[in-house]
Backbone as CSV, one residue per row, in Angstrom:
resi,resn,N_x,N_y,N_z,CA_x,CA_y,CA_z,C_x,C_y,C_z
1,UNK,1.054,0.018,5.718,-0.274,-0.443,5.289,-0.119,-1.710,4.465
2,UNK,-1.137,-2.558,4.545,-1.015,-3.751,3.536,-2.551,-3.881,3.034
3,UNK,-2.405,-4.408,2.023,-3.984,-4.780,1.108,-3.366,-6.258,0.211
4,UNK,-2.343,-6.679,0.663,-1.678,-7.224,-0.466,-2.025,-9.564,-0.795
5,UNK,-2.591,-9.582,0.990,-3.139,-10.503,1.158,-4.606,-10.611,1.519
6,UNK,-5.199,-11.434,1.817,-6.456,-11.310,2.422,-7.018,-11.106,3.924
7,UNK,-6.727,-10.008,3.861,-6.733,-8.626,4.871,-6.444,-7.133,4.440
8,UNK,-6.912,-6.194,5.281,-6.279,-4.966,4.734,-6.394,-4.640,6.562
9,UNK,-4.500,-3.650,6.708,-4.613,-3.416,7.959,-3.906,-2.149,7.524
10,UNK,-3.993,-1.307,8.641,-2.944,0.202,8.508,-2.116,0.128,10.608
11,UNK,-0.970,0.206,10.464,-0.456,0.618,11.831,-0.148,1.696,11.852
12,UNK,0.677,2.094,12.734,1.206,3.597,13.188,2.223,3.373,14.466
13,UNK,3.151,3.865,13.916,4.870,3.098,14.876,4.836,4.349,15.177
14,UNK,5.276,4.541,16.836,6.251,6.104,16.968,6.433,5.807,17.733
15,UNK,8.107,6.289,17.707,8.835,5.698,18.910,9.508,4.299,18.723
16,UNK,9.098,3.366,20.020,9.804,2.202,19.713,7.895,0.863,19.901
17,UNK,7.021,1.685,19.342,5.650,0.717,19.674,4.552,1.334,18.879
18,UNK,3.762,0.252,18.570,2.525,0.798,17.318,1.902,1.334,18.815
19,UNK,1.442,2.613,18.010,0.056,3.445,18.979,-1.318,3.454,18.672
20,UNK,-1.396,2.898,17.049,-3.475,2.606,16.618,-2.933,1.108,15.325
21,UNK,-3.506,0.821,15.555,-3.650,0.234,14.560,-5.368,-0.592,14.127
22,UNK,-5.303,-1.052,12.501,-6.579,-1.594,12.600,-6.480,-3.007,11.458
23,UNK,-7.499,-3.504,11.539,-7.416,-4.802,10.725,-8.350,-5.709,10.454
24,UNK,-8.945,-5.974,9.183,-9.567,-6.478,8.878,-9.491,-8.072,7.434
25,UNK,-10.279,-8.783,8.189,-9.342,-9.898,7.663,-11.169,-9.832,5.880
26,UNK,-10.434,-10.000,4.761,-11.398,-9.715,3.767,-10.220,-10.404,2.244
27,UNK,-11.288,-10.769,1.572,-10.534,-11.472,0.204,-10.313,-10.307,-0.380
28,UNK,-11.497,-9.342,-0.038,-11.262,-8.738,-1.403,-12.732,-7.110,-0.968
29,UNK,-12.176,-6.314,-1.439,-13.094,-4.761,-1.170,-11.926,-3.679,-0.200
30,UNK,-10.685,-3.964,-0.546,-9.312,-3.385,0.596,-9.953,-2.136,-0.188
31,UNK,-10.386,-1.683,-1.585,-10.333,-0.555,-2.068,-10.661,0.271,-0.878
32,UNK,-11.993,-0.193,-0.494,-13.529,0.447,0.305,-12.854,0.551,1.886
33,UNK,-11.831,-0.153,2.189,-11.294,0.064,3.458,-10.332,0.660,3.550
34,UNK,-9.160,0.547,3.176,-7.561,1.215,3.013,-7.891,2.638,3.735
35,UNK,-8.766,3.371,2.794,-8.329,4.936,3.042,-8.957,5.459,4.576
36,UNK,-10.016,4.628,4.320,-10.827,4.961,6.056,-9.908,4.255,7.551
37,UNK,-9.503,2.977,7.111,-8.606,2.874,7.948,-7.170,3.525,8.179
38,UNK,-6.959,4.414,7.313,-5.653,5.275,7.514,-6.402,6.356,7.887
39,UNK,-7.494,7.189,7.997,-8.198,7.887,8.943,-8.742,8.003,10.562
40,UNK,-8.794,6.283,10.419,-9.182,6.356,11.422,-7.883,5.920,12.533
41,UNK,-6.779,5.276,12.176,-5.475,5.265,12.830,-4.486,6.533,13.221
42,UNK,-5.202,7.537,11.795,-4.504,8.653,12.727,-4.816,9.751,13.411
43,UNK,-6.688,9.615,12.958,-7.598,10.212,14.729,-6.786,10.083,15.534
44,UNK,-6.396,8.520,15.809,-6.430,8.234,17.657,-5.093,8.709,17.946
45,UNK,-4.229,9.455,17.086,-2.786,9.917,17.593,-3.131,11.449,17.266
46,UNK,-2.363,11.959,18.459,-2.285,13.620,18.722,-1.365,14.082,17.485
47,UNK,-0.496,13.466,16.763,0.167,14.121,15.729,-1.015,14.346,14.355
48,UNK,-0.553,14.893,13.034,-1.074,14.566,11.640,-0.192,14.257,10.539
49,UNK,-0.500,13.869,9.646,0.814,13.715,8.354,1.811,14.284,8.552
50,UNK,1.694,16.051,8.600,3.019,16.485,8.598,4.178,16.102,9.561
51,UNK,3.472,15.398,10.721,4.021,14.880,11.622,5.026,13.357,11.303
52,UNK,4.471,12.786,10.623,5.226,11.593,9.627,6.426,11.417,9.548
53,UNK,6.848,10.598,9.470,8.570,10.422,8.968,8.225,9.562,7.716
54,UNK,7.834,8.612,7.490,7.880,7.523,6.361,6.127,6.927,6.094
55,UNK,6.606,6.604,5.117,4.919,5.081,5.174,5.760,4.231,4.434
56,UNK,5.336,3.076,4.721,5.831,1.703,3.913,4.180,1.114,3.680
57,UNK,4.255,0.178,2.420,3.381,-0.772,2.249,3.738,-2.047,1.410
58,UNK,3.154,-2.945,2.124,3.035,-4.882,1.242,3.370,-4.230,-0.370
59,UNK,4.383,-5.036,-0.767,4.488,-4.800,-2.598,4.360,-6.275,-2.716
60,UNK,3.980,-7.231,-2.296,3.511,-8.653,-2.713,4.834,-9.209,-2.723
61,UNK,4.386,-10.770,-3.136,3.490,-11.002,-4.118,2.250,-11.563,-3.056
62,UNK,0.744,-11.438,-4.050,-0.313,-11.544,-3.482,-1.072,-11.413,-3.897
63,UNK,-2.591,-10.693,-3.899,-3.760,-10.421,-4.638,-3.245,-9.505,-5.499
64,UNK,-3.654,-9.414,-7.247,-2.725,-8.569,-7.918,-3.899,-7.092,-7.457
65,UNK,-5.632,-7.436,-7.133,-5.953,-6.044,-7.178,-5.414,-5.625,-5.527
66,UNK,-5.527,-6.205,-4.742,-5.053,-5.799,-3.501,-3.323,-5.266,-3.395
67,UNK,-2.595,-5.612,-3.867,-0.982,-5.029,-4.194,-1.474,-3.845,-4.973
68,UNK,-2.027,-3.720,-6.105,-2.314,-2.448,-6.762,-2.718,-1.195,-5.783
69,UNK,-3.904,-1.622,-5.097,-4.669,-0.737,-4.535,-4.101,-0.612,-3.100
70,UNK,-3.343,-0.853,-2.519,-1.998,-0.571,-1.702,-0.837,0.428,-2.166
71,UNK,-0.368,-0.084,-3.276,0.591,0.662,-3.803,0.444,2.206,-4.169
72,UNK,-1.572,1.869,-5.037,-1.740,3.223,-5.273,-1.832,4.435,-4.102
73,UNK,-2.529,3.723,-3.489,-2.812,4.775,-2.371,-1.736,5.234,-0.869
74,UNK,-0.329,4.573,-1.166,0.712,4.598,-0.347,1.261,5.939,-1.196
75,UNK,1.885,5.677,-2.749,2.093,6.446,-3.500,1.335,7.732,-3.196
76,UNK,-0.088,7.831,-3.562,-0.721,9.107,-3.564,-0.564,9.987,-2.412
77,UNK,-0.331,9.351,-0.954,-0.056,9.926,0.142,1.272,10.202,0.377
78,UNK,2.424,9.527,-0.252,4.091,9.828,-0.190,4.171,10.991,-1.427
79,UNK,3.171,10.967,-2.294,3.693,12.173,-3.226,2.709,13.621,-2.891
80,UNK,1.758,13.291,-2.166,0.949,14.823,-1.722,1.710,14.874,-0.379
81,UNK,2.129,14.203,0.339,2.665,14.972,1.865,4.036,15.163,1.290
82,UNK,4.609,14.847,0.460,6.691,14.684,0.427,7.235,13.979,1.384
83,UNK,6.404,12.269,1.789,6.982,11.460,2.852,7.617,10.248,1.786
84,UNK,8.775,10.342,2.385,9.720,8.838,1.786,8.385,7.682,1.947
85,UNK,9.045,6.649,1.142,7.687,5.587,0.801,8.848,4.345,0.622
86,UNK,8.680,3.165,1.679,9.476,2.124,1.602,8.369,0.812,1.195
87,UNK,9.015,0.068,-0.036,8.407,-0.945,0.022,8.554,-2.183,0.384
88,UNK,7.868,-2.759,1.183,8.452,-4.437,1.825,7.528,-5.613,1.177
89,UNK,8.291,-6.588,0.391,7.578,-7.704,0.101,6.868,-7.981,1.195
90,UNK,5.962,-9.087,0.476,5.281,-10.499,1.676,5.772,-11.214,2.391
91,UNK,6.724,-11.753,1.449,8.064,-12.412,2.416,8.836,-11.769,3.483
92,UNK,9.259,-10.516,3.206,10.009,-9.545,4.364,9.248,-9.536,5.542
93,UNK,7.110,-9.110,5.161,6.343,-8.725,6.401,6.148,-10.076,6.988
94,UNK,6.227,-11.552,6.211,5.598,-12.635,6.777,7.209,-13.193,7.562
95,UNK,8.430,-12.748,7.915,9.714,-12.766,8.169,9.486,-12.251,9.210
96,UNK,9.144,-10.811,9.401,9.485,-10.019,10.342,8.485,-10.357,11.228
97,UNK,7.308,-10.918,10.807,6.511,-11.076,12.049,6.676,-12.332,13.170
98,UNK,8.011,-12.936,12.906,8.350,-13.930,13.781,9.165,-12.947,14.761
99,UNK,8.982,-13.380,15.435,9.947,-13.068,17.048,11.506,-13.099,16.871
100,UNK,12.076,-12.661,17.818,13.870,-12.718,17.562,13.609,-14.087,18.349
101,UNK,12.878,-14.517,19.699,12.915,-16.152,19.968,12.560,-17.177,19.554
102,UNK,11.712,-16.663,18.248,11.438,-17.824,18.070,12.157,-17.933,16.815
103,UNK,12.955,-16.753,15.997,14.001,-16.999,14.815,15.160,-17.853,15.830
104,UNK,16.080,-17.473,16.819,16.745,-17.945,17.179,17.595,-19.383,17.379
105,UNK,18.821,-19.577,16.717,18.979,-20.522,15.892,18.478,-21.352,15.259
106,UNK,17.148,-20.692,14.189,16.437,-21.740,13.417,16.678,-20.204,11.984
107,UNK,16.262,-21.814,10.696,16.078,-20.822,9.674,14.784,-20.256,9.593
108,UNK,14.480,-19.394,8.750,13.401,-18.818,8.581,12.419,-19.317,7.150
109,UNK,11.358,-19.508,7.343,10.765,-20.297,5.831,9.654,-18.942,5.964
110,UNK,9.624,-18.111,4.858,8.215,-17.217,4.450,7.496,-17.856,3.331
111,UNK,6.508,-18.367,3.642,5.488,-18.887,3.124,4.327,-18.245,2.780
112,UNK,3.818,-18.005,1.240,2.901,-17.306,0.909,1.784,-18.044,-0.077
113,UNK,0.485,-17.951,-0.103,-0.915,-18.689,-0.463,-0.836,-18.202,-2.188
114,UNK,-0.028,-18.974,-3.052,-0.325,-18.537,-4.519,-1.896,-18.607,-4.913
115,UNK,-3.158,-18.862,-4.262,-4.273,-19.431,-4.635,-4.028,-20.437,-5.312
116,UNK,-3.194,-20.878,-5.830,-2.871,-22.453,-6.533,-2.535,-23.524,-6.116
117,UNK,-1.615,-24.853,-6.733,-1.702,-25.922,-5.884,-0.419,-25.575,-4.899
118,UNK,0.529,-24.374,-6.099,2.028,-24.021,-5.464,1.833,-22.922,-4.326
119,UNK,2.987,-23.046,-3.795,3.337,-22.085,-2.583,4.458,-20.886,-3.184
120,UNK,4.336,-19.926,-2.470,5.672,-18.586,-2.554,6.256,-18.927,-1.677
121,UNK,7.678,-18.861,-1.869,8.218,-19.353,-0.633,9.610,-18.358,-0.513
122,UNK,10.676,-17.894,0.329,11.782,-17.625,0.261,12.195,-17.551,1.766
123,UNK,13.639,-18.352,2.137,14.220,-18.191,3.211,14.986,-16.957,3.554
124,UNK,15.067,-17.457,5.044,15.582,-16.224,5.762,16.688,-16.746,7.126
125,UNK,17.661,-16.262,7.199,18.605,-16.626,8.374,17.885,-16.137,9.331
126,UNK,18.283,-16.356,10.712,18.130,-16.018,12.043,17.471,-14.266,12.007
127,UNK,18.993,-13.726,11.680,18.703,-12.244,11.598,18.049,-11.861,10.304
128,UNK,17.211,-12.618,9.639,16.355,-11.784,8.947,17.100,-11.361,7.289
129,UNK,18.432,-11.799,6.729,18.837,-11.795,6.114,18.221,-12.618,4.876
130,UNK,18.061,-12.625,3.805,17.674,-13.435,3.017,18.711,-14.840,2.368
131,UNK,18.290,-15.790,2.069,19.340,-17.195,1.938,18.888,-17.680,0.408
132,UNK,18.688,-16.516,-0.102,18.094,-16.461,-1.871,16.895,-16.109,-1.942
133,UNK,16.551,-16.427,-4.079,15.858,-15.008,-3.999,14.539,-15.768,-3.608
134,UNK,12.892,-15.478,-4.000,11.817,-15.837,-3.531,11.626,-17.127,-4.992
135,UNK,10.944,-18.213,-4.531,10.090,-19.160,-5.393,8.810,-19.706,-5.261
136,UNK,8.876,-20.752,-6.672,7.614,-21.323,-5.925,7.398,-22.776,-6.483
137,UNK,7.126,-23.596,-5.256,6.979,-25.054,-5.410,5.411,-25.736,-5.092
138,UNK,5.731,-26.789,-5.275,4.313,-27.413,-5.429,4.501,-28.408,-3.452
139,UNK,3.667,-28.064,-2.958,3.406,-28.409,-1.526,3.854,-29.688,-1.408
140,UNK,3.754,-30.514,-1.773,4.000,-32.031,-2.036,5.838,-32.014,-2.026
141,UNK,6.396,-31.166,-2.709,8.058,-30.998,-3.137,8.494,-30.049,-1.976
142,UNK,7.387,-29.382,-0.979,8.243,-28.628,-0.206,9.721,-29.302,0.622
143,UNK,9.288,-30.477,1.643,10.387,-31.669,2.638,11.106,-31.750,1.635
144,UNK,11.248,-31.977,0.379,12.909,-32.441,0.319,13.553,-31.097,-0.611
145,UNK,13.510,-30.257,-0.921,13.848,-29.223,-0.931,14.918,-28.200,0.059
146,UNK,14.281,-28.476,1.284,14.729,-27.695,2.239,15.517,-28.672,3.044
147,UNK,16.560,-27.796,3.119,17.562,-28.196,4.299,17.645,-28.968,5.425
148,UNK,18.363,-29.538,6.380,17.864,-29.686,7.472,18.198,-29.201,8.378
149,UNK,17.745,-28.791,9.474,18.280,-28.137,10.485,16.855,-27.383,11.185
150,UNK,16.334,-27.225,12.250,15.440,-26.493,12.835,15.031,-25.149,11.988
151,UNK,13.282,-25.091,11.748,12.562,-24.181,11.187,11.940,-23.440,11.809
152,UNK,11.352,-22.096,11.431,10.721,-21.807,11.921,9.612,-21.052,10.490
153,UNK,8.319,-21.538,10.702,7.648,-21.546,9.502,6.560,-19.870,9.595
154,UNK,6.611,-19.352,9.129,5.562,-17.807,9.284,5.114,-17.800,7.856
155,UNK,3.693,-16.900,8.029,3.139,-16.269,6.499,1.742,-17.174,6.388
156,UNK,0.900,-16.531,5.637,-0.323,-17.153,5.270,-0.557,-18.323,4.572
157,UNK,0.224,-19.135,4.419,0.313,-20.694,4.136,1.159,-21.568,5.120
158,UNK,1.024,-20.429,6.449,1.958,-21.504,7.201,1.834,-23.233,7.652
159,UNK,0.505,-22.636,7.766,-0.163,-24.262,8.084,0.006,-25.351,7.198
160,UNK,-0.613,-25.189,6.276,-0.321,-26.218,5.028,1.069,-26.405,4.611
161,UNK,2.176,-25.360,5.122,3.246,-25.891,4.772,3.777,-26.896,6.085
162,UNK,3.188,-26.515,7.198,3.544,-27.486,8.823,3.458,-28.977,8.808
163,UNK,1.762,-28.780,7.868,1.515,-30.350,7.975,1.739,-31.247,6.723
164,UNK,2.454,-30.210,5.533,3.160,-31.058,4.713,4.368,-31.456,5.175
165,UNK,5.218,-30.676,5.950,6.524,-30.875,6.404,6.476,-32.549,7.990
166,UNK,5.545,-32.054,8.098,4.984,-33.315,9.261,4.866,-34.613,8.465
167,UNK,4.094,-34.235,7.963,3.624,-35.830,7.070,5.007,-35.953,6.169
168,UNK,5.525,-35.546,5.741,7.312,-36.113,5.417,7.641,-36.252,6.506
169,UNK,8.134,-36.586,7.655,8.816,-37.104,9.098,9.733,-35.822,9.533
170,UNK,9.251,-33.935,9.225,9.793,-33.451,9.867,9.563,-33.004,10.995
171,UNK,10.103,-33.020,12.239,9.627,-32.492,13.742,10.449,-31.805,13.709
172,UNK,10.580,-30.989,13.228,11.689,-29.788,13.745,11.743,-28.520,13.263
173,UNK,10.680,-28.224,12.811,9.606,-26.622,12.119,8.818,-26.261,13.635
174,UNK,8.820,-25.262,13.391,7.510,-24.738,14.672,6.913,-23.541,13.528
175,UNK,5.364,-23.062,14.189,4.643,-21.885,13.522,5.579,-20.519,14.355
176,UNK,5.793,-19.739,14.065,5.959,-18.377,14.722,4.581,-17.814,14.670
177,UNK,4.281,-17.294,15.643,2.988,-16.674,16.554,2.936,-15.680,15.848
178,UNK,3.312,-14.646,15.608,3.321,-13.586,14.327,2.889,-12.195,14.800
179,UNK,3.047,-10.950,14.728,2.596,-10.131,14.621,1.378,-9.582,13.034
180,UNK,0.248,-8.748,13.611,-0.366,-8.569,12.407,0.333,-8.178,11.076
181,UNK,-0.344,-8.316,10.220,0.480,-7.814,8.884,1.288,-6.254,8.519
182,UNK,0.208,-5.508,9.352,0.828,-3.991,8.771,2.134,-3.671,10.090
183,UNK,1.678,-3.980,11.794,2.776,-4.180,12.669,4.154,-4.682,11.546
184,UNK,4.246,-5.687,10.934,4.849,-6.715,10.401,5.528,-5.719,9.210
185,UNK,4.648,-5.025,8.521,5.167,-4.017,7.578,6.520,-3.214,8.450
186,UNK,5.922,-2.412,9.219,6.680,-1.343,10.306,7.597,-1.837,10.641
187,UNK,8.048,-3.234,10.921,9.094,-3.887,11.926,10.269,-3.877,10.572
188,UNK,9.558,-4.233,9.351,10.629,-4.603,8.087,10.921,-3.210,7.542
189,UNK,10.264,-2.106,7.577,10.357,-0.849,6.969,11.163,-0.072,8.218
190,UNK,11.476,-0.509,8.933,12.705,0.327,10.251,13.960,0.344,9.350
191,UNK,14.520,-1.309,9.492,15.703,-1.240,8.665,15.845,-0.899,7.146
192,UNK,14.600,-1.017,6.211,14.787,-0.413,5.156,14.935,0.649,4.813
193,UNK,14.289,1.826,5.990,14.682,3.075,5.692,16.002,3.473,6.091
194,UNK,16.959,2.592,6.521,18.211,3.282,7.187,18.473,3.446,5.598
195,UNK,18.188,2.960,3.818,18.706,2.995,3.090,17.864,3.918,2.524
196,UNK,18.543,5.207,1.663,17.945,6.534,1.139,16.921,5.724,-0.077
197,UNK,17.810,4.824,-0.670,17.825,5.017,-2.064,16.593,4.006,-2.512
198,UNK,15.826,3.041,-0.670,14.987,2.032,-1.189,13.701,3.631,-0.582
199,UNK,13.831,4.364,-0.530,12.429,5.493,0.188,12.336,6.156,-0.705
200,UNK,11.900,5.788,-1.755,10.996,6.616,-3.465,9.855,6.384,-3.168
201,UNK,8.799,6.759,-3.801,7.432,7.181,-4.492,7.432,6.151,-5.833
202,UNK,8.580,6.309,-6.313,9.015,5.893,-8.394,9.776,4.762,-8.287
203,UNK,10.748,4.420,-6.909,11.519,2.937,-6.619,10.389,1.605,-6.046
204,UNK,9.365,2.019,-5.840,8.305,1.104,-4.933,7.584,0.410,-5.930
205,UNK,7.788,-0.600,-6.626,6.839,-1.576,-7.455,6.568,-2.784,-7.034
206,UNK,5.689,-3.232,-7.257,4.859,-4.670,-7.563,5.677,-5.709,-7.426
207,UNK,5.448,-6.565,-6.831,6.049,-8.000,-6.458,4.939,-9.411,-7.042
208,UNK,5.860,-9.759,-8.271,4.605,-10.475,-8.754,5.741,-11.692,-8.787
209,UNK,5.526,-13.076,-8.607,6.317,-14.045,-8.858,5.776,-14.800,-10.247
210,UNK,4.167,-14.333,-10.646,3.885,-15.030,-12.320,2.800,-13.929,-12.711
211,UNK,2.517,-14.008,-13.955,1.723,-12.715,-14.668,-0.120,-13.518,-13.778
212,UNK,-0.522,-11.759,-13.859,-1.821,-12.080,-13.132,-2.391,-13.205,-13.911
213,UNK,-3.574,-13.815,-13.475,-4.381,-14.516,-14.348,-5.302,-13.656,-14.894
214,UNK,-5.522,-13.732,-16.422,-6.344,-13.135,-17.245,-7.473,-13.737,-18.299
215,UNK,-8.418,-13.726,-18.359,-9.225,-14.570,-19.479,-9.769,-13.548,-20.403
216,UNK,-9.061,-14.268,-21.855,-9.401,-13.413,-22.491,-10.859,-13.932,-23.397
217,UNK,-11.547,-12.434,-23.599,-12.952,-12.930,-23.982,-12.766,-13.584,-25.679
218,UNK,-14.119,-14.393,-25.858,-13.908,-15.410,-27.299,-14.198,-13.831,-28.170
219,UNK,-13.743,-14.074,-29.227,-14.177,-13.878,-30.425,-15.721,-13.288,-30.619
220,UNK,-16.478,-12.661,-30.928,-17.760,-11.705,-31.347,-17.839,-12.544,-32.738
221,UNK,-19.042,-13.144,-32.793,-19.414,-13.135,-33.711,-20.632,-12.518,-34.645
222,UNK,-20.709,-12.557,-35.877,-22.333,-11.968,-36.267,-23.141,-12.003,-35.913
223,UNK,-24.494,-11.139,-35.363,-25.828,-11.307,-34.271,-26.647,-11.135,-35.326
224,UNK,-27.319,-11.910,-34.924,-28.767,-12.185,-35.594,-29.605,-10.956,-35.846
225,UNK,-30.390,-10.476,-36.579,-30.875,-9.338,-36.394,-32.315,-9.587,-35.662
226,UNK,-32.897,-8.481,-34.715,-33.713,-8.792,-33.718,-34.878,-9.494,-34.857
227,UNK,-35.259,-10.272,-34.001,-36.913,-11.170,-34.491,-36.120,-12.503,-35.146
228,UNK,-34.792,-12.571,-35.636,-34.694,-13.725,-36.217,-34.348,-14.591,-35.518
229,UNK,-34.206,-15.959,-35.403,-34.105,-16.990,-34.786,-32.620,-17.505,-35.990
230,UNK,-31.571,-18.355,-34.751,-30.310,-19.131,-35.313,-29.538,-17.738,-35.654
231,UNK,-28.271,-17.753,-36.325,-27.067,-17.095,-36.583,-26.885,-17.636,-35.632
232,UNK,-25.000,-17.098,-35.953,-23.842,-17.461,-34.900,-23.972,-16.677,-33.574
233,UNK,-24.018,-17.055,-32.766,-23.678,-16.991,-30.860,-22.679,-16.853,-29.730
234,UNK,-22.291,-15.874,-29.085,-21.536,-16.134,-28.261,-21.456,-16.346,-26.918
């Protein structure tokens, strides 16, 4: 499941192919969708929970209420059924949703929408390996940063990172076509579960690359008592 960008989708892998999946592309209300779309993905399959092997979900970084309200409700369902619970960054699902042809001898760039002027960014080899840890640069500094050698660019800032890399004189990035986000979850949560120790309930946290944004309210001052006119205001 993911809520963690602007979308909320749920799949359902069995076997070697998703059998329901759903998806809806939204800034923001994943609360009001998440749980109905994990209802309604597993109507359309003849199994039920107990039937389950795992759930994975998006741990960001991304919308901080959309990562929350993912996390919570992955959690609440891995600790009432007793199903292992794998968590995959943004970067891992916006990785995995490139193709093995179109990774193929190119690096991998996961590119993620900070809402700011900067980008999330962290590479990936061919096979999906990571080439350090995740950052974040200002769009303008992406071209000389990066390496050279054939790209292949995925994730929800792919674009804006294409035609910054263009307008520096690079021709040698392509977009990867992508699978949806929660597909994209499933493909990165295969190999994570071969490991015991990443399938907790209590190991699965938050992927934040800077503290949420918060505004804190002014100061209260003395109120006028009703009927009077002037005192202090806030």
């Amino acid at each position: 499941m993911d809520a963690a960008g602007a979308s909320c989708s749920v799949a359902l892998w069995v076997g070697d192919r998703v059998v329901a999946s759903r998806f809806t592309a939204m800034a923001r209300g994943q609360s009001e969708r998440l749980v109905p779309m994990i209802a309604e993905v597993m109507a359309e399959w003849s199994g039920g929970f107990a039937d389950l092997d795992a759930l994975a979900v998006t741990t960001g970084p991304g919308g901080f209420t959309g990562v929350r309200i993912g996390l919570a409700t992955a959690r609440g369902l891995a600790l009432a059924r007793g199903l292992p619970l794998v968590g995959i960054t943004s970067f891992e699902v916006a990785a995995a949703a490139a193709s093995a042809a179109e990774r193929a001898g190119r690096q991998l760039l996961a590119i993620i929408d900070s809402k700011r002027n900067e980008l999330f960014l962290q590479r990936f080899d061919s096979d999906l390996a990571p080439l350090g840890p995740p950052g974040e640069i200002a769009l303008a500094q992406l071209a000389a940063v990066l390496p050279p050698g054939p790209l292949v660019v995925t994730g929800d800032a792919a674009d804006r990172a294409l035609a910054a890399l263009e307008a520096a004189g690079r021709q040698d990035a392509i977009a990867a076509a992508g699978a949806g986000p929660a597909e994209a979850v499933l493909l990165a949560a295969r190999a994570a579960l071969r490991d015991p120790a990443t399938a907790g309930a209590a190991a699965v946290q938050p992927v934040y690359l800077r503290p949420p944004d918060v505004t804190l309210p002014k100061a209260v001052g003395a109120v006028a008592p009703a009927g009077r006119k002037g005192g202090p205001r806030t």
